[in-house]
N, C-alpha and C positions, 0 to 999 in steps of 0.2 A: 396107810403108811406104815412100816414097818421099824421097830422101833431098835435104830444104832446106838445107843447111847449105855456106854458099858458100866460096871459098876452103881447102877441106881441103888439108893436108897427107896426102901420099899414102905410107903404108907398107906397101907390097904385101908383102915377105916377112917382117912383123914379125906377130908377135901380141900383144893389150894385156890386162893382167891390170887388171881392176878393182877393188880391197881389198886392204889392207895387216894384215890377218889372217895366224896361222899358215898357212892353206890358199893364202891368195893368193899371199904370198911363197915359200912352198913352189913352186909352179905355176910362180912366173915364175923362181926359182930353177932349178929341172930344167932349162926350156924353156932359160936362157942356157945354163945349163950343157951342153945337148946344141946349141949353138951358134946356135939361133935366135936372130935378133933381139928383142926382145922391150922393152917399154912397158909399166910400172907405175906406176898412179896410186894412189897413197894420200898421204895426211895423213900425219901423228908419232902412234907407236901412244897409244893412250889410257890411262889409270894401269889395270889391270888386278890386283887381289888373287887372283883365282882361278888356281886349280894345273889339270894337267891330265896324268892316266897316259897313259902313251905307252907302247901296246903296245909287244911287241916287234919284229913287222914294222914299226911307223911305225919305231921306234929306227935299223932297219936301214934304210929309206929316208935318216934325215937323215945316217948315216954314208958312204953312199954318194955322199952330195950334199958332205961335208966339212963338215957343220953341228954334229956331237952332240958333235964335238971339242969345239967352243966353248961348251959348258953340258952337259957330261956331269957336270961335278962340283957342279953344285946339284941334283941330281936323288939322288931314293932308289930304292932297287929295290923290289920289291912280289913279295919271296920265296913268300907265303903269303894265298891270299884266304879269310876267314872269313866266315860268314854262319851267323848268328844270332836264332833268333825270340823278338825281345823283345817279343810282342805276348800281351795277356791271353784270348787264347781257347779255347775248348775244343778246338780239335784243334790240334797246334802243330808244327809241323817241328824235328826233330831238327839239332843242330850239324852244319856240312857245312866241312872244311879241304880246300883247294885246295891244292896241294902243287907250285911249276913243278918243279922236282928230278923230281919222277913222270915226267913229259915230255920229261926233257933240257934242260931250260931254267935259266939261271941266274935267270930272273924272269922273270914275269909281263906283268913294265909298268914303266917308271919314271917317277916321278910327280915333277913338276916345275912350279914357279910361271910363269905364265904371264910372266908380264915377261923370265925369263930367256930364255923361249925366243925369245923376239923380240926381243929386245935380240940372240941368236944366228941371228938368220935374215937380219935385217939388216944386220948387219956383214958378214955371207957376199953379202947382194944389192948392196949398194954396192962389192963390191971386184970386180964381174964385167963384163967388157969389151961384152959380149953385150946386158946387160940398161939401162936408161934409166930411171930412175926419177923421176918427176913428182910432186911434194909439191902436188898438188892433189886436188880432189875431180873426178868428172865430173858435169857438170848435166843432160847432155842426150843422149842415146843415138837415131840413127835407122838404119835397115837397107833394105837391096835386094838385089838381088840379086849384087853383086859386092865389097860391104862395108859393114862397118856404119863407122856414121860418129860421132866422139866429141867434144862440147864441152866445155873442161875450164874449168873457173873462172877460171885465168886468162887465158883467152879464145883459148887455143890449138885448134884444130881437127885431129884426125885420123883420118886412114881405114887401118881394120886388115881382111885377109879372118877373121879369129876375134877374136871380145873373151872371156873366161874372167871370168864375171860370180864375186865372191868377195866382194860386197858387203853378206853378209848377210840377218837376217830379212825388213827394209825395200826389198828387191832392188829397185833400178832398171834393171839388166842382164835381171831376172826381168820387168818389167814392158815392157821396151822388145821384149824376145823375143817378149810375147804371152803368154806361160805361167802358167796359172793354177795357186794353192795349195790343199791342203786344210789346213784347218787344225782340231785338236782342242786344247781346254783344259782342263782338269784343276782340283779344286777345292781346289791346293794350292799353295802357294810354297815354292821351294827355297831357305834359304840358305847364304851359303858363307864359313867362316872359316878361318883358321891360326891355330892353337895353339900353346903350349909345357906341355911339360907334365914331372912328376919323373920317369917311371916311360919305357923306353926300350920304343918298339914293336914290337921286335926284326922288321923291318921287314916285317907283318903287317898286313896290309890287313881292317878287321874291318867286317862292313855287318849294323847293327843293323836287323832288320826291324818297324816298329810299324804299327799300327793307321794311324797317318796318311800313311805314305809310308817309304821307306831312312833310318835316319842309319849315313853311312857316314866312316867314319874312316880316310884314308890316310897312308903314310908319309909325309914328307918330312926333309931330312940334319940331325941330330945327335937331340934330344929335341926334334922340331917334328912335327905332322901337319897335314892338312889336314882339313876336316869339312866336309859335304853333307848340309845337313838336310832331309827336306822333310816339310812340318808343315802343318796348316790356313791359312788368311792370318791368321787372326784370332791365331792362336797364333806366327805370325810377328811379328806388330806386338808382341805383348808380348814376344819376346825379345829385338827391337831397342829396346825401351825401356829394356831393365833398363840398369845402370851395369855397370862391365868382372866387376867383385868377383860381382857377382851371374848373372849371365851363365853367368861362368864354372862357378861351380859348379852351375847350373842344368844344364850341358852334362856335370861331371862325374859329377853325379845318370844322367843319362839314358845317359852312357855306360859305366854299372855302376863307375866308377872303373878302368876297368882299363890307362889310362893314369896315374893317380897324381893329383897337385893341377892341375889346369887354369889355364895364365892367359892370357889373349886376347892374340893379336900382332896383330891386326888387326881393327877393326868389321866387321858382318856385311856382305854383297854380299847383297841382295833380286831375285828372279826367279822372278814369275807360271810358274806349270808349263804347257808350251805344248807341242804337236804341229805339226809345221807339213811338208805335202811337196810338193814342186812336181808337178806331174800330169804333166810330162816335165822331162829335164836336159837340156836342148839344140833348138833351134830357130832359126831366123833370124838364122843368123852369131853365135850366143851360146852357151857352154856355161855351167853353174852347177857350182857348187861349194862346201863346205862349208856355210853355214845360207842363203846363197842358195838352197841346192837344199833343205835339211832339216834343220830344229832340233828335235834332240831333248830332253826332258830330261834332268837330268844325272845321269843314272841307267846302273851301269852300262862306266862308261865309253865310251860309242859316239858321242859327238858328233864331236868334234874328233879320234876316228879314223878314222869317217869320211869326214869333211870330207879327207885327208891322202890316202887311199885315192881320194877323186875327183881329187884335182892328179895324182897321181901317174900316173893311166888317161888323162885326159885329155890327159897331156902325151905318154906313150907313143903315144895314137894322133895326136896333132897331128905330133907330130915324124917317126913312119912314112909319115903321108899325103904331108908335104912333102919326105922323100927318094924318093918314088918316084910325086913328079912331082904330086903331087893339090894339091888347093884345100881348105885344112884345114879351111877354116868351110862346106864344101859341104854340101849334106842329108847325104848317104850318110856320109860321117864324122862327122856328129854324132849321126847313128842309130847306131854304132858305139859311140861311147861311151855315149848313151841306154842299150842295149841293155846295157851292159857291166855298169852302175850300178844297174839295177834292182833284181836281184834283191837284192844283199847291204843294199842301204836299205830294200830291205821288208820283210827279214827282221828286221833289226836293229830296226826301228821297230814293227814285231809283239811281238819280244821285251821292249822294253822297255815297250810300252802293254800286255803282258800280264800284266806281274810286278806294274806300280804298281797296275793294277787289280785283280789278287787280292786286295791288300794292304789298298785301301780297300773292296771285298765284303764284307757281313757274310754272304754265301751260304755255309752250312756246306763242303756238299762238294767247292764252289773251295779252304776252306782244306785238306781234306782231300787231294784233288788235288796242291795245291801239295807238302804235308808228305811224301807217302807219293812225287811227284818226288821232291825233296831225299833221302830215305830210299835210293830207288834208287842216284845216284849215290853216297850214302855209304859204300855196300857192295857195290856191281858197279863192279869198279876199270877194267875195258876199256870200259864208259861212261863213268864220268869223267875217263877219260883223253883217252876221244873225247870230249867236250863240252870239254874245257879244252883241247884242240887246235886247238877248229872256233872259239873265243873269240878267241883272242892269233892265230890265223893261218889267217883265214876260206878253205876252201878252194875257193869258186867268185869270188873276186874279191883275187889275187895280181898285182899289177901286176908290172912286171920292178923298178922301186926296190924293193919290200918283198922282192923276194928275194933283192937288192942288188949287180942287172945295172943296169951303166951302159947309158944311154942313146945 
């Protein structure tokens, strides 16, 4: 595409992060931090209710970065993940506990309200010499071959050689690059609340398996969790309708009580179950990152880990290219990180389009499959050791943040 946009501002050694997301600020975070210049456009984050477990590689990137300092203490740890088949069928999977302790691990994940983390990502991006941050939107994205070129709403114009698209499902970074999505939908809605509840979770992550989809129950700090339901749409609209009193106990119904009396801290968050992956992460002076590149459902935990897991590659090879002289938005380095990204999003997105769909199968011997998995891991402890290894700390896609080398 050829680039009309008159008047740009010209910033050859900057690079501009697009979205004001965990992922984006993340990204443009490192990039100051390892001294690049760097241009972030986002808006003021938006009211955000949803929690979000943060492995423990992601935990080690943001300490590395000086972020977890600032929201380490609203966060719970997720000592123990339980999965449970609460589903009425004839063949059914035995109880399976996840043990980090097995590992060497003091947790799992720590599961933390998304506001907090932004409200800490932020504070860390505004007090950085390195990075610029523009409380605008961008309207208009064009590329060539020696930089793409950015209109930003308030009518400012500039040319970066890399934009790091972080703008989500609606990608205009994805659309401007060229880059087509595939997209799968699912015949479920997830929703998502925090709780209070009498009974203390003893900070045990428990994923109730049903017939319609996960309800997964996670910690968060004192007698709070968080819940991820996902249920028919139909069976969505009615539990957004009920009033808190009834809600609640409809939720304490379904979650066997084993949190005690339920009382809602917050109305439900509704989100259509969606698949979405870009058919490449990088092209035409654009890298993507987090649901730009891949929304998964919130199953799991995989989204917004891997959303962290791309800033953190991308920024490693941005920052490599440009100490040793290269042009960071060039083909051959965006194929680098393409190449870097694939595999662990495809696996991750196999994984979890496999589990929801066993779950909605009435095919006997998927469920059968499933249960007599689960069975294995529960009693061959050097598989479950390896699968709860290759979970919290993927071993073909280790950026140097997750292993908590400065850049």
């Amino acid at each position: 595409m050829s680039n009309s946009i008159q008047g740009t501002q010209n910033y050859a050694t900057a690079v501009a992060v697009v979205g004001g997301g965990p992922a984006g600020l993340t990204a443009a975070i490192a990039l100051a931090t390892a001294g690049i210049p760097t241009i972030l456009s986002a808006g003021r984050p938006q009211q955000d209710n949803r929690t979000t477990a943060l492995l423990v590689s992601s935990v080690t990137a943001l300490e590395t970065l000086g972020i977890w300092s600032l929201c380490a203490d609203r966060a719970a740890p997720l000592r123990v993940m339980r999965i449970v088949d609460a589903s009425k069928r004839l063949l059914r999977a035995p109880e399976v506990r996840f043990e980090a302790a097995e590992i060497g691990l003091e947790a799992f994940a720590y599961n933390i309200e998304n506001r907090h983390l932004l409200e800490a990502l932020s504070t860390s991006a505004r007090a950085l010499p390195h990075l610029q941050w523009i409380e605008g939107a961008v309207e208009h994205i064009e590329v060539n071959e020696s930089h793409a070129s950015l209109l930003l709403s308030d009518g400012r114009e500039i040319a970066v050689p890399l934009v790091i698209g972080a703008d989500g499902r609606g990608s205009l970074c994805r659309q401007a690059a060229g880059i087509q999505s595939d997209e799968r939908r699912y015949p479920q809605t997830a929703l998502t609340f925090n709780l209070q509840h009498t009974r203390p979770h003893r900070e045990i992550s428990t994923e109730f398996h049903t017939e319609s989809g996960p309800f997964t129950l996670v910690p968060l700090p004192g007698n709070r969790s968080s819940l991820v339901c996902v249920i028919s749409p139909s069976d969505a609209d009615r539990l957004c309708s009920l009033p808190d009193p009834e809600l609640a106990a409809e939720l304490e119904r379904r979650s066997h009580s084993i949190l005690g009396k339920i009382r809602i801290e917050s109305r439900p968050s509704s989100f259509p179950l969606v698949m979405q992956t870009a058919e490449r992460f990088a092209e035409n002076r654009i890298a993507l990152i987090g649901e730009a590149a891949h929304a998964l459902p919130p199953i799991g935990a995989q989204g917004l880990n891997l959303g962290l897991r791309d800033a953190a590659t991308i920024t490693e090879i941005a920052v490599a290219a440009r100490r040793n002289g290269e042009d960071p938005g060039a083909p051959e380095v965006l194929e680098r990180y393409n190449t870097a990204r694939r595999l662990d999003v495809s696996s991750r997105a196999f994984g979890v389009d496999l589990l929801n769909r066993s779950l909605l199968s009435g095919f006997l011997p998927l469920h059968g499959a499933r249960g007599f998995g689960l069975f294995l891991l529960d009693r061959i402890a050097p598989l479950r050791r390896a699968v709860m290894r290759e979970g919290v700390q993927p071993s073909a896609a280790q950026p140097r943040l997750m292993l908590g080398e400065a850049l």
